[in-house]
C-alpha positions as CSV (number, residue, x, y, z in Angstrom):
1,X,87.7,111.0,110.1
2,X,90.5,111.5,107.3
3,X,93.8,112.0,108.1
4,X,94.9,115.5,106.4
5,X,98.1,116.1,105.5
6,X,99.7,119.4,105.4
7,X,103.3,118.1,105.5
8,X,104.9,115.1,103.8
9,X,105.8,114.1,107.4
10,X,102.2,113.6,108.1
11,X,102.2,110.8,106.0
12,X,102.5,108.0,108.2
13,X,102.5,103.7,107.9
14,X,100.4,103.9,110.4
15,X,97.8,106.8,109.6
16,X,94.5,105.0,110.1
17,X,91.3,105.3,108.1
18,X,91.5,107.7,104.6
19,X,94.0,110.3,103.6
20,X,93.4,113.8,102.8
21,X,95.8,116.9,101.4
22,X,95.7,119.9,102.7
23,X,94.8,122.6,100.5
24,X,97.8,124.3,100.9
25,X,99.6,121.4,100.3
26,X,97.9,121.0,96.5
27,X,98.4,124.6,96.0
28,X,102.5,124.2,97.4
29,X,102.2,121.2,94.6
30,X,100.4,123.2,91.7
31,X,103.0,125.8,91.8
32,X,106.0,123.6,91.8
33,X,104.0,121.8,88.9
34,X,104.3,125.4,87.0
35,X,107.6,126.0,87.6
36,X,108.7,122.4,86.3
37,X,106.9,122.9,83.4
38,X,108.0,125.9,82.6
39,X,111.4,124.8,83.1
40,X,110.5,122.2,80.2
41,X,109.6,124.7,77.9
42,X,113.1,125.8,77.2
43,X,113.2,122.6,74.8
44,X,116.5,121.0,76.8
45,X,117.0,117.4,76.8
46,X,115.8,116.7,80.2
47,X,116.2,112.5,80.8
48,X,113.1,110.2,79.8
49,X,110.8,113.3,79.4
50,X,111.6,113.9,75.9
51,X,114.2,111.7,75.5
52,X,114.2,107.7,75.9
53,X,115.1,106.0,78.9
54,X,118.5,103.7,79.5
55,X,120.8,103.0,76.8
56,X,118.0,104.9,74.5
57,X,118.2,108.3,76.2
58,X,120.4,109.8,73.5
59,X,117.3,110.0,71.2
60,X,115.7,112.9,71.4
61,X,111.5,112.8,71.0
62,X,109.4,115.0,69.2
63,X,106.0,116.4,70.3
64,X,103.8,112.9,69.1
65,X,106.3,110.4,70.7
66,X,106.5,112.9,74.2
67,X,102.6,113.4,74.2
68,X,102.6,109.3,74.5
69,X,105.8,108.4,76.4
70,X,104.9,108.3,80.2
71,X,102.2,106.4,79.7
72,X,104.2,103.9,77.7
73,X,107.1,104.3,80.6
74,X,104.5,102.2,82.2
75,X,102.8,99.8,79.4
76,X,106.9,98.5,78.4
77,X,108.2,97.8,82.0
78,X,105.2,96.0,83.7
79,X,107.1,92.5,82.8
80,X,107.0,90.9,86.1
81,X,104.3,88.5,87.4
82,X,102.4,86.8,90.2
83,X,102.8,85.7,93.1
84,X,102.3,89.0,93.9
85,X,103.0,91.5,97.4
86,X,100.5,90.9,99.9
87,X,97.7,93.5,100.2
88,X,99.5,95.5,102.8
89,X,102.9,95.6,101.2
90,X,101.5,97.0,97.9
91,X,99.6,99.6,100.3
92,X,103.0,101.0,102.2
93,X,104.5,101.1,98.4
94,X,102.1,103.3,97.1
95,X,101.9,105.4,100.2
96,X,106.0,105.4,100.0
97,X,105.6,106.9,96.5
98,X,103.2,109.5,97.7
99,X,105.3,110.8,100.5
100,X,108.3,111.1,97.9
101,X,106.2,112.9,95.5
102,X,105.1,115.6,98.4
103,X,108.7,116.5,98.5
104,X,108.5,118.4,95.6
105,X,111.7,116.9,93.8
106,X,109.8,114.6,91.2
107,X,107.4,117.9,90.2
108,X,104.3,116.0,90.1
109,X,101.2,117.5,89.7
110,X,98.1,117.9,92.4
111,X,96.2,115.8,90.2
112,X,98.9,112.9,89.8
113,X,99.0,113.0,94.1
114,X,95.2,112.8,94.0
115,X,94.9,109.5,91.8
116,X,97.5,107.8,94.7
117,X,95.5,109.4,97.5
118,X,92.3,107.7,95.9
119,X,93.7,104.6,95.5
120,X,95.1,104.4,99.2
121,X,91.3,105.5,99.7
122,X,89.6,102.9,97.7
123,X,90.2,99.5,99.3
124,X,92.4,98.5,96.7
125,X,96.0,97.9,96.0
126,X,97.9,97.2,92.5
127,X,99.2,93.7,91.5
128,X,102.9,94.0,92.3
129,X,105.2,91.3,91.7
130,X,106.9,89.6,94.7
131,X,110.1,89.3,92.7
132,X,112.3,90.4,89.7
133,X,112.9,94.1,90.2
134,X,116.5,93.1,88.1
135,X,117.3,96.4,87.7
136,X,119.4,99.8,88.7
137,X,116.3,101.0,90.5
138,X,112.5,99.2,90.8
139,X,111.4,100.3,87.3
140,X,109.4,96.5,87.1
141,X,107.8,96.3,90.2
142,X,107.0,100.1,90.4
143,X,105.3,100.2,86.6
144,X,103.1,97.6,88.1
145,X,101.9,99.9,91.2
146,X,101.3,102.4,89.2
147,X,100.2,101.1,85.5
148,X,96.4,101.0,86.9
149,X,96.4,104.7,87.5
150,X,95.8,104.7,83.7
151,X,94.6,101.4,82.6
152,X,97.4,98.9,83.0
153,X,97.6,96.1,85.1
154,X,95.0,94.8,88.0
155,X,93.6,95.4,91.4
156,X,94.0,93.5,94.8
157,X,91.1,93.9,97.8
158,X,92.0,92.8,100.9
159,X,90.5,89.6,100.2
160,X,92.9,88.6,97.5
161,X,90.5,89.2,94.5
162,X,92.0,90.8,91.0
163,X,89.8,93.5,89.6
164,X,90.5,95.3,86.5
165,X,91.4,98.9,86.9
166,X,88.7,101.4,88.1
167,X,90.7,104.5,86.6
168,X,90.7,104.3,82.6
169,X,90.6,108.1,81.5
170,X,93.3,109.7,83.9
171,X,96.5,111.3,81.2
172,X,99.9,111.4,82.7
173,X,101.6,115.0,81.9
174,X,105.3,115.7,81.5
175,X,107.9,113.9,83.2
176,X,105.3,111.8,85.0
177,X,105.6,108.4,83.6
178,X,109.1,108.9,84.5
179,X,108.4,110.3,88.1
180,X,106.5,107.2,89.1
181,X,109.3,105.0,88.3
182,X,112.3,106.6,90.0
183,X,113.9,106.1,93.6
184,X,113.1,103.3,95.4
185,X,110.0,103.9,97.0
186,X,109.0,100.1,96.4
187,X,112.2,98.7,99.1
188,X,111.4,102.0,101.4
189,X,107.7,101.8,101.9
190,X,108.3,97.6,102.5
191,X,110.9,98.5,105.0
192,X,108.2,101.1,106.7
193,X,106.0,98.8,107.0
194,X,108.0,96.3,109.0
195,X,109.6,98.6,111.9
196,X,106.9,98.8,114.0
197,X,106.6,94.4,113.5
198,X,110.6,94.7,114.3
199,X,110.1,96.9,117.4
200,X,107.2,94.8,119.0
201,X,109.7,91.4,117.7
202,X,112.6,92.5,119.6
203,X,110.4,93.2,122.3
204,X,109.3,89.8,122.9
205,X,112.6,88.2,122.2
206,X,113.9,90.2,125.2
207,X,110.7,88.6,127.2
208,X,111.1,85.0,126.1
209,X,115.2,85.4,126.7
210,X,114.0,86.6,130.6
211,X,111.5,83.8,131.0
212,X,114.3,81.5,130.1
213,X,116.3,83.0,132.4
214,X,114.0,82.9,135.2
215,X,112.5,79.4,134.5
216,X,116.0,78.0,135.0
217,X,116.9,80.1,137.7
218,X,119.9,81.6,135.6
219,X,122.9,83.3,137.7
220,X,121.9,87.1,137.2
221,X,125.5,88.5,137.0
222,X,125.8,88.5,133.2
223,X,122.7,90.8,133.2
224,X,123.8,93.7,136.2
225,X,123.8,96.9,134.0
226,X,127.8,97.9,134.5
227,X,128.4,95.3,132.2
228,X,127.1,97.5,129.3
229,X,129.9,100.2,130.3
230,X,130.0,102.1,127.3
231,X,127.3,101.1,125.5
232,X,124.3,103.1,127.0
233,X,122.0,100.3,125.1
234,X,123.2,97.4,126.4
235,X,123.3,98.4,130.1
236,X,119.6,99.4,129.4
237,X,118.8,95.9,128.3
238,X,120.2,94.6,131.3
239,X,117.9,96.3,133.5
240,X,115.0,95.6,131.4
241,X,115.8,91.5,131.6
242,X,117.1,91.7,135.5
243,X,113.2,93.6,135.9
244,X,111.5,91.2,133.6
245,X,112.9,88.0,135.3
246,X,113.9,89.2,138.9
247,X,116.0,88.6,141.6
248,X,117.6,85.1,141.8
249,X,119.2,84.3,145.4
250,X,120.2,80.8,144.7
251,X,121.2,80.4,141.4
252,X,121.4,76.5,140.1
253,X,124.7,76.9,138.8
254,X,127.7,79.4,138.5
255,X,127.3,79.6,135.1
256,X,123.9,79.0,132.5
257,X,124.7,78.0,129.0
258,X,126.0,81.0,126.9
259,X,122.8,81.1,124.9
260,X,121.1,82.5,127.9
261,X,124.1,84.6,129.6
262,X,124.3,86.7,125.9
263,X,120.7,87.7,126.3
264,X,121.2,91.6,126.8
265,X,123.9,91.4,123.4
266,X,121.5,90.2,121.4
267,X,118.8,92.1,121.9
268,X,120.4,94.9,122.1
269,X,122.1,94.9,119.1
270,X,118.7,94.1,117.4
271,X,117.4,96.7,119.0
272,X,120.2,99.0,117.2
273,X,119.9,97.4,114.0
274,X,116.2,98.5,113.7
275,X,117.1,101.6,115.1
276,X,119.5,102.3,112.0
277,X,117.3,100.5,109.3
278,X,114.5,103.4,111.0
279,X,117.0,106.1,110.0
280,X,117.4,104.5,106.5
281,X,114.0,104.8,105.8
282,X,113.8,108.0,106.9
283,X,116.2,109.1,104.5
284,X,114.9,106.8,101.5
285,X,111.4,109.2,102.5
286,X,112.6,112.2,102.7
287,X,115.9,112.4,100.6
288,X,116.3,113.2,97.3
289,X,115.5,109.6,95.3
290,X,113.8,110.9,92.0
291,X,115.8,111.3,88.5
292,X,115.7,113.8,87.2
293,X,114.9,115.8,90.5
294,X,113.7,119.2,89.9
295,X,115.6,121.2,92.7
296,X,116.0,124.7,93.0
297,X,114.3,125.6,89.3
298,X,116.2,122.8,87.3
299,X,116.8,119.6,86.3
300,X,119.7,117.2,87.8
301,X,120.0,113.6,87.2
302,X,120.6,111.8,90.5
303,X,121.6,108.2,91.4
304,X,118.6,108.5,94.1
305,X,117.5,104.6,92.9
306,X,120.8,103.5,93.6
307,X,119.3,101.8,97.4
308,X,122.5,100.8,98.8
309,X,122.0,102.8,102.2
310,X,118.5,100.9,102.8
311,X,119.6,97.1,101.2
312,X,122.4,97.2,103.5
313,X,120.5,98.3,106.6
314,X,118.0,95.9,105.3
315,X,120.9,93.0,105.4
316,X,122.0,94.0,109.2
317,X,118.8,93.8,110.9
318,X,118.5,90.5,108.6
319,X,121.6,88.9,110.0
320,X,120.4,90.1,113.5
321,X,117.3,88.2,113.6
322,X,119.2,85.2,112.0
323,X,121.5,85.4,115.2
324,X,118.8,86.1,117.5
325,X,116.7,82.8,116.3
326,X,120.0,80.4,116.5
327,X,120.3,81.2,119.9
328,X,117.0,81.4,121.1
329,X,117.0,78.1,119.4
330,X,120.0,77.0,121.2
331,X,118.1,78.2,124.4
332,X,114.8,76.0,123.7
333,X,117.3,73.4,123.7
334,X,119.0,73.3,127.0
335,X,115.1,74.5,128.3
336,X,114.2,70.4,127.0
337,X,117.4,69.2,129.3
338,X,116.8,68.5,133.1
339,X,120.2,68.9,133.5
340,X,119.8,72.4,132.8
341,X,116.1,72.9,134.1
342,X,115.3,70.4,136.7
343,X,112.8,69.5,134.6
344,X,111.0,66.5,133.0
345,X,112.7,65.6,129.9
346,X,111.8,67.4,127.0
347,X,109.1,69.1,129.1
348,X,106.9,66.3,129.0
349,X,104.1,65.6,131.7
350,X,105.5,61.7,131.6
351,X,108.5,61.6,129.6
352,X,109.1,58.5,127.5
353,X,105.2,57.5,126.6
354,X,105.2,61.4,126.0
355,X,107.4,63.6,123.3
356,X,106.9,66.7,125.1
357,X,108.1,69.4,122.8
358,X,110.6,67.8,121.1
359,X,109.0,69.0,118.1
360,X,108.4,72.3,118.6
361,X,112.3,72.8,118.7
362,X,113.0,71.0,115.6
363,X,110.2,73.0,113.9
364,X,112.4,76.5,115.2
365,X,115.7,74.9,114.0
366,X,114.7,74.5,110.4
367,X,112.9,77.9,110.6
368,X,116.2,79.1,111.6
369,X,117.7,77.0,109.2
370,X,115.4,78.9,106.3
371,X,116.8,82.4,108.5
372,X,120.3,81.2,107.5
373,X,119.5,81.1,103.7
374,X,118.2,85.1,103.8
375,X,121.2,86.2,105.1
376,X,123.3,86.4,102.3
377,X,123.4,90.8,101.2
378,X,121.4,91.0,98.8
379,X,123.3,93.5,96.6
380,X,126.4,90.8,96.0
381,X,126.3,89.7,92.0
382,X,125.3,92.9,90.7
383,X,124.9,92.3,86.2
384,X,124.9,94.3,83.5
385,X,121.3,95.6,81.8
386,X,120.5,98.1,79.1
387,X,123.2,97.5,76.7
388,X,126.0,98.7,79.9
389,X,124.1,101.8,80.6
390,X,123.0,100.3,84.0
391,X,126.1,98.1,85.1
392,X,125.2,98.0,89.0
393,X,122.4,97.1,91.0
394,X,122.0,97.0,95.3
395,X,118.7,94.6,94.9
396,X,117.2,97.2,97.5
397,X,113.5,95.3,96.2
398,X,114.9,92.1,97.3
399,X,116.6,93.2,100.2
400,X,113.3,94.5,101.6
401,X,111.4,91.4,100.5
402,X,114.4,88.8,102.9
403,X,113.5,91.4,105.8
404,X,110.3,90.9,105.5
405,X,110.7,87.2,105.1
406,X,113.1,87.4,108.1
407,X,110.7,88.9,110.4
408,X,108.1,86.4,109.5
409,X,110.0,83.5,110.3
410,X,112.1,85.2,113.2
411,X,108.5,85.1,114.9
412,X,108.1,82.0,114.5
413,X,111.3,81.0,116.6
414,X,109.7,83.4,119.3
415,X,106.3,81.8,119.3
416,X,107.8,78.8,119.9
417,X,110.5,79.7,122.7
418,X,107.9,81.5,124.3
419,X,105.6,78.3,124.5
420,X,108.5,76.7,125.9
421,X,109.1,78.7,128.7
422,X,105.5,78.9,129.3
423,X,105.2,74.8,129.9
424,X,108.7,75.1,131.5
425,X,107.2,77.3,134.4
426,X,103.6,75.1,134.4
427,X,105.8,72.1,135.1
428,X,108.3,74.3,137.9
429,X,107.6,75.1,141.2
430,X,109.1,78.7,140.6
431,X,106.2,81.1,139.8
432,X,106.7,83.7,136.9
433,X,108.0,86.8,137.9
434,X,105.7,90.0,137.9
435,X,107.4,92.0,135.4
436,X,106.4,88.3,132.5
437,X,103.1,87.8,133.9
438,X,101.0,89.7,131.6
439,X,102.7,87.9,128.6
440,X,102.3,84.7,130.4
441,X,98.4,85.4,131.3
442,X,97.7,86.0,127.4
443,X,99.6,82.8,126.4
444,X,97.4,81.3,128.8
445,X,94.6,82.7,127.6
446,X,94.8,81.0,124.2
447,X,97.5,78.1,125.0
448,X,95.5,75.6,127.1
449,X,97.2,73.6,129.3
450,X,100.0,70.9,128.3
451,X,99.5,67.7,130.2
452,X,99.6,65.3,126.8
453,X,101.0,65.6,123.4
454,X,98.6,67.2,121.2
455,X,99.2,69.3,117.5
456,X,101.4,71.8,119.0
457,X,101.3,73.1,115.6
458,X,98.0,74.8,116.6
459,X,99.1,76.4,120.2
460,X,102.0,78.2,117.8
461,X,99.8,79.6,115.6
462,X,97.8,81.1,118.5
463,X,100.6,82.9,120.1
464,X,101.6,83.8,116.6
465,X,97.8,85.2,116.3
466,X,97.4,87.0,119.4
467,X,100.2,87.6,121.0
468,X,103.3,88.2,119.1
């Protein structure tokens, strides 16, 4: 069954199978389509509509170049090149540009939603370049999503296969062109599409951190919930690791390494960095991003591609993975000591003719090493383009392409902690606690057990597969 949509808000990342509009949502679009066209027939200069774009918009069009000029918005920008966004990232950028459009502000028609609709619906995505957006807004990127609409470009499947555009006679009216290049729906609908990845992420970094805890038998008194006093989310993250690890009567020390008494910090301020990227994509959705918008009857350029709000928010949650792998990296590390654990060295069945996994902490420290590298804000070095005309960018494109590098290597650190912890507790007497033994059953399910070395390569790429 399709999903319809009667509101923009019922556009979801999520919203399984095909999409639908409402008929009274067309009809809500047709006649804001009117209206915008009348509007244009008053003959002002309303930007890139019939005038040029950038440091050209002081030339005025006349009736041949106009009838031409959105389509060749598109044709002139598509400059960029593979590799290109994986088949799901090109998906949430096209659905990001159709929940922008259902607004109203951009004035698109029923028939321009349609053709996005249809795509979403066909099983293929546009060729969109991974990288150089270079620009105030994501006029490269975006005149690839959108070029096959009318002929430019090429098509992804699922599979990675090009195919040359199925949609050859389809006209783009007034102010179109222009409309499908504005805002930055490109960063927004990438950012959407990671926040259910982050929520599930920071979820099983809390998890590992408790088995940690546990597996050690950690002092719990860092984690009783008065110690988050005015901060309503940290005292909740306290509970949750004090009821994901337990009660501990006789801790094995005073004190546990600071990597595993900071638990409830760090996941909690994860958790409120995602929380705030959330709201930035909400407001990149439903704000007003297109330029010119067409609010209230008429025209009014905006800065709605300038994507400050989300690169930044983008950047935190960056920096909060980065911080979260270094010390569940840190952890790993004391988990391979006995002095810490108890343990065999380096949780090896017979240390010495056995590594143990050794190697599966080196392999998190130079993912956290790459970590490191993305966390630099994206929107520091800002050039000049277009002659001056655009003299600022915020790199929102690139800012959502380091989250979404971030998250991927983030779970890699958390794959490998939490096959740490596992072997930890098959090599300690202390059994895991009831609130971890779900996880701990479907590690075991595809993790088999660790009595030699083996390609531990292979057990990470399991949890990575079917659990994280």
């Amino acid at each position: 069954m399709p999903t319809v949509v009667e509101r923009p808000e019922d556009l979801s990342i999520t919203s399984p199978g095909p999409i639908e509009l409402s008929p009274a949502l067309l009809e809500t679009l047709r006649a804001n389509r009117e209206r915008l066209l009348s509007a244009l027939a008053s003959g002002d200069p309303v930007y890139g509509v019939n005038t040029g774009m950038g440091a050209m918009s002081k030339r005025r069009l006349d009736d041949a170049e106009q009838r031409v000029h959105q389509h060749n918005l598109l044709l002139g920008r598509a400059a960029g090149g593979p590799p290109w966004l994986p088949y799901a990232e090109a998906r949430a950028v096209v659905l990001a540009r159709l929940r922008t459009f259902l607004t109203g502000d951009a004035g698109a028609s029923p028939e321009l939603c349609l053709q996005l609709v249809d795509l979403l619906n066909s099983g293929y995505v546009p060729a969109i370049p991974l990288g150089g957006a270079g620009s105030a807004g994501e006029i490269i990127p975006l005149a690839h999503a959108f070029g096959p609409l009318v002929g430019i470009g090429t098509l992804i499947d699922a599979d990675g296969n090009q195919h040359p555009p199925t949609n050859t006679s389809f006209e783009l009216g007034p102010k179109e062109g222009i409309a499908l290049l504005a805002g930055i729906p490109g960063a927004t609908g990438r950012a959407w599409l990671q926040l259910e990845l982050l929520r599930r992420l920071v979820d099983r970094m809390g998890e590992a951190a408790a088995g940690a805890i546990a597996v050690v038998g950690a002092n719990r008194d860092p984690y009783d919930p008065r110690v988050g006093r005015a901060d309503e989310l940290l005292a909740a993250e306290q509970a949750r690791i004090l009821q994901l690890a337990g009660t501990e009567t006789s801790p094995r020390a005073l004190q546990a390494p600071v990597s595993f008494r900071v638990a409830g910090q760090v996941i909690s301020h994860g958790r409120r960095t995602v929380a705030r990227l959330a709201a930035a994509v909400d407001r990149g959705l439903n704000g007003v991003t297109d330029s010119p918008a067409f609010l209230d009857g008429e025209f009014l350029g905006t800065a709605g591609f300038h994507g400050i709000d989300l690169a930044a928010h983008c950047d935190q949650v960056v920096a909060a993975l980065t911080h979260a792998a270094e010390v569940s990296t840190a952890r790993m590390h004391r988990l391979l000591d006995p002095a810490v654990t108890g343990l065999p060295a380096q949780l090896a069945r017979v240390p010495g003719p056995q590594a143990g996994l050794v190697s599966v902490h080196k392999r998190a420290v130079a993912t956290t090493h790459a970590l490191r590298r993305l966390s630099l804000p994206a929107a520091i070095g800002a050039m000049e383009t277009s002659n001056g005309q655009e003299d600022v960018q915020t790199f929102s494109w690139e800012a959502a392409g380091n989250l979404t590098e971030a998250v991927r290597w983030t779970r890699e650190v958390v794959a490998a902690e939490l096959l740490v912890v596992h072997q930890a507790f098959a090599l300690s007497d202390r059994s895991v606690p009831d609130g971890l033994r779900e996880l701990h059953a479907a590690i075991g399910e595809v993790v088999p057990p660790i009595s030699v070395d083996r390609p531990f390569g292979l057990d990470l790429q399991a949890i990575l597969d079917h659990v994280l």
